[in-house]
N, C-alpha and C positions, 0 to 999 in steps of 0.2 A: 389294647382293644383287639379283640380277637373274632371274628366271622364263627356262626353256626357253620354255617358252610363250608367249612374248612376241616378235613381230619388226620391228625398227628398220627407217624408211623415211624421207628426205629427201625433202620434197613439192618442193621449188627443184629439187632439181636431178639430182632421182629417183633417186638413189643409196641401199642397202645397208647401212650403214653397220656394223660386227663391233665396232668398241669402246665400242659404248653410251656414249658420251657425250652430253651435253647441247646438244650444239651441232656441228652437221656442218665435217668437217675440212677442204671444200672451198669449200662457201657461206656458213659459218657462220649457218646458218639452223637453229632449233629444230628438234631431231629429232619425229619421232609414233613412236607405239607402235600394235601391233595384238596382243590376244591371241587365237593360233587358236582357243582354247577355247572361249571364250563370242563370241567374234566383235566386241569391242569395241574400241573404238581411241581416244584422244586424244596430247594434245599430251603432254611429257617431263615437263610438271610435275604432272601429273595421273598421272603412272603409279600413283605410292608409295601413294593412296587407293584405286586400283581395284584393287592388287598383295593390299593388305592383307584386300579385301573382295572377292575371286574365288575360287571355290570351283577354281578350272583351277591361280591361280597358288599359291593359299597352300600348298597339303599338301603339294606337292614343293619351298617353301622352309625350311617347319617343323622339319625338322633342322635347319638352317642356323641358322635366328632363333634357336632354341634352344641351341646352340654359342654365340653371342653374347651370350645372355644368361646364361649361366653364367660365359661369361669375363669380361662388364662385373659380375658379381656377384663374383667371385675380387678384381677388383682394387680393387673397394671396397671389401672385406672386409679386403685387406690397407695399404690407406689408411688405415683407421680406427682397425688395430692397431696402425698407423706413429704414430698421433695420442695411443693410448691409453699405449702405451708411454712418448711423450715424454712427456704429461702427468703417466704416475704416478711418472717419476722426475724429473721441477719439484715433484711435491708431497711425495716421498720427503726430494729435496735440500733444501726450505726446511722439514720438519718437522725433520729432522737438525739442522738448526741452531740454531730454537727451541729444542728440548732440550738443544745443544751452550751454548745462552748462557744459559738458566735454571740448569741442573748450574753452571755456573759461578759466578754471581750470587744467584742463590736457595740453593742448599744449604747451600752452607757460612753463610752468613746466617741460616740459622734451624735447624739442624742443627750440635749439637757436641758434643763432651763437655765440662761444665763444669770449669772451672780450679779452682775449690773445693772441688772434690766431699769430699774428704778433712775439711775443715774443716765440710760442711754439717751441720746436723741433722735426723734425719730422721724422723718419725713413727711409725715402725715397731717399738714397743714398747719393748723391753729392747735390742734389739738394735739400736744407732745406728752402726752400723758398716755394714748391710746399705745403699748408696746405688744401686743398679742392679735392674731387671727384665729381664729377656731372656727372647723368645721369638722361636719360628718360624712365619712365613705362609709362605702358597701364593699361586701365582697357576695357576690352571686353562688345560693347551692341550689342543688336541683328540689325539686318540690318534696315537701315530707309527707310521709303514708298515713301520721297521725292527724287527726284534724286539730288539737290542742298542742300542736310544734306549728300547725303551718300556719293557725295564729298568731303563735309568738316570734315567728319566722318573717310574715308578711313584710313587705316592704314594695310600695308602689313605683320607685323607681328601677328597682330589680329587672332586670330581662327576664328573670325564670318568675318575679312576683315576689320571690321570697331571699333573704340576706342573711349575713352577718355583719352587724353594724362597729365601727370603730370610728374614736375622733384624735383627729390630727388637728394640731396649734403649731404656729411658725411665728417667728418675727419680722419684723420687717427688711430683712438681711435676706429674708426669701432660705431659710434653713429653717429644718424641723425642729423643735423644741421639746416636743412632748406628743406623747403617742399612746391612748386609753387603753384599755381589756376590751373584749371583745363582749357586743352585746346582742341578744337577741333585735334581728328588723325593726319589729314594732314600737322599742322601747322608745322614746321620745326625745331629742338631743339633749334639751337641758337638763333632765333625770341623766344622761350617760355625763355630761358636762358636770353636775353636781357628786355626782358620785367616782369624778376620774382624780381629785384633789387638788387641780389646775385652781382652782377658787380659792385654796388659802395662800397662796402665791398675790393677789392680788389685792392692791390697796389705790387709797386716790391717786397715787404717783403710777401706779401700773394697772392699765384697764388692757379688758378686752374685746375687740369686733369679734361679733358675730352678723348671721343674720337676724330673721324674728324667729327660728326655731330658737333661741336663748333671751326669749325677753322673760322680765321678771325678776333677772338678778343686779344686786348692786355691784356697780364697777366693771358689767357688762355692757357694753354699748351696741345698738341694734338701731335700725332704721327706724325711723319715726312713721306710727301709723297715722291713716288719711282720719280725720275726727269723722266720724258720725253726719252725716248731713251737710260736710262741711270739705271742702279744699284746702288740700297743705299749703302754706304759706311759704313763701319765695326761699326762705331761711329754713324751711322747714326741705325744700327740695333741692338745695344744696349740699345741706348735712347728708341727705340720703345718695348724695351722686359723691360725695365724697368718703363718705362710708362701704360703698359699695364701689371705689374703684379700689380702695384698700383690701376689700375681700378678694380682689381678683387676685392677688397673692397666692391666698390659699386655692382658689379654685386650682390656680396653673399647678400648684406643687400635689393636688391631688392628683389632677390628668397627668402628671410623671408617672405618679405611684400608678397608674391606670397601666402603664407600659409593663409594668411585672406581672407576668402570669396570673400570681394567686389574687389579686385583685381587679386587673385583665378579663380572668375566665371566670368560668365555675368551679368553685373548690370543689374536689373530690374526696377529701378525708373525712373521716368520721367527724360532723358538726357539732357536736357534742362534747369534746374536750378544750375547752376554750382557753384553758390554761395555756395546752400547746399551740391554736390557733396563735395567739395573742404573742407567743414566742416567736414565733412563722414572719406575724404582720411588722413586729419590732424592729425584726433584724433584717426584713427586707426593706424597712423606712429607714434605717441607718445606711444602707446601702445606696439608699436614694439619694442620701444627703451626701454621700463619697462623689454622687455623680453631681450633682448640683455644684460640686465646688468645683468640678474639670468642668463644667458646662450648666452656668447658670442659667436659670431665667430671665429672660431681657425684663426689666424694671421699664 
């Protein structure tokens, strides 16, 4: 960038010179510089210090400088998102995987339904036949922009209003058993309950507690409602305190899982891929069960 104000002079061989270069095209001798304005002059390499610090040369470069410094700031700008980009999917690609070789290794390792269930016995009063607890968590995401997601998102116990719903089933050993995919909030328990395949597992010898979000199915067991017009009878409200001290199994081993970030916080990953959420929630409930066995539940 070169000042109007400024004019090129060969002292060799006193030429003119129009292409501003550094070096004359016929003597190759150092150009000088003169600015009309203030009436100063030296040699070529000394221009750039007096350019910068001339009140003649600067104001009518200062567009110019200014133009270049927004376009050396654009492509830095775009350098950096060239960098951030690559980087966030190197740490996308190698978090994928970890997850992809834990789910495989860890879950089913400490995640199962046990093969005796049928044969076990279980603590649960009169009724040795009840071997399952199932419940529903949430994991909280921030609100959706679509109005047809934040439907299918909603969930009233949510902090943010809106979830991703999953059901965890334990036995009475106070360990996890079994762990669903991941459902949109609103969907209903007994719809994620019917569609997790925890129901062909179970027969008159193996029932399961729930609450009333699973009434309807056989071989589910739920508190008994008040009749219509009418008071539960004495039998009727010890079933239900007895039903309901056994769900506090699952309540405690849900508020474990509450201690892990992703179900803790607000998940921040893309909600939409539930395949991988559902990877995420597996191998952090198998991890749960590693700690449940150095540090149970008081029963």
């Amino acid at each position: 960038m070169f000042s109007p104000q400024i004019e090129w002079h060969c002292a060799q061989c006193e030429s003119d010179p129009t292409d501003r270069r550094k070096y004359c095209n016929d003597c190759d001798s150092m150009l000088t510089w003169t600015c009309t304005g203030s009436g100063k002059s030296g040699l070529y390499t000394n221009y750039y210090r007096h350019r910068d610090n001339c009140n003649y040369c600067t104001p009518e470069l200062e567009e110019e400088r200014q133009e270049q410094m927004e376009e050396n700031q654009v492509a830095i700008q775009q350098r950096f998102q060239t960098l951030d980009d690559s980087s966030q999917r190197t740490v996308n690609y190698f978090l994928s995987a970890v997850v992809d070789i834990l789910h495989s290794c860890v879950y089913p390792a400490f995640i199962s339904l046990p093969t005796d269930l049928a044969s076990r016995r279980t603590p649960h009063g009169p009724q040795q036949h009840h071997k399952l607890i199932v419940d529903s968590t949430f994991i909280a995401i921030h609100e959706p922009q679509d109005s047809e997601h934040r439907k299918k998102y909603y969930h009233a116990k949510s902090p943010t209003n809106y979830a991703i719903k999953v059901q965890v089933a334990c036995d009475f050993r106070h360990r996890i058993v079994h762990v669903s995919e991941c459902y949109h909030g609103s969907i209903h328990d007994i719809t994620v309950l019917r569609e997790s395949g925890l129901l062909e597992h179970v027969e008159e010898s193996v029932q399961i507690i729930g609450d009333k979000g699973y009434y309807g199915e056989e071989y589910v067991v739920t508190p008994r409602k008040k009749p219509r017009g009418r008071e539960l009878t004495q039998e009727d409200k010890d079933f239900n305190r007895d039903i309901n001290s056994a769900r506090a199994a699952i309540e405690n081993i849900n508020q474990r899982l509450k201690t892990y970030a992703i179900f803790g916080g607000v998940y921040r990953g893309p909600v939409d891929d539930f395949h991988k959420i559902t990877k995420i929630i597996q191998v952090v409930a198998a991890l749960c069960n590693l700690n449940l066995n150095k540090h149970p539940i008081r029963r």
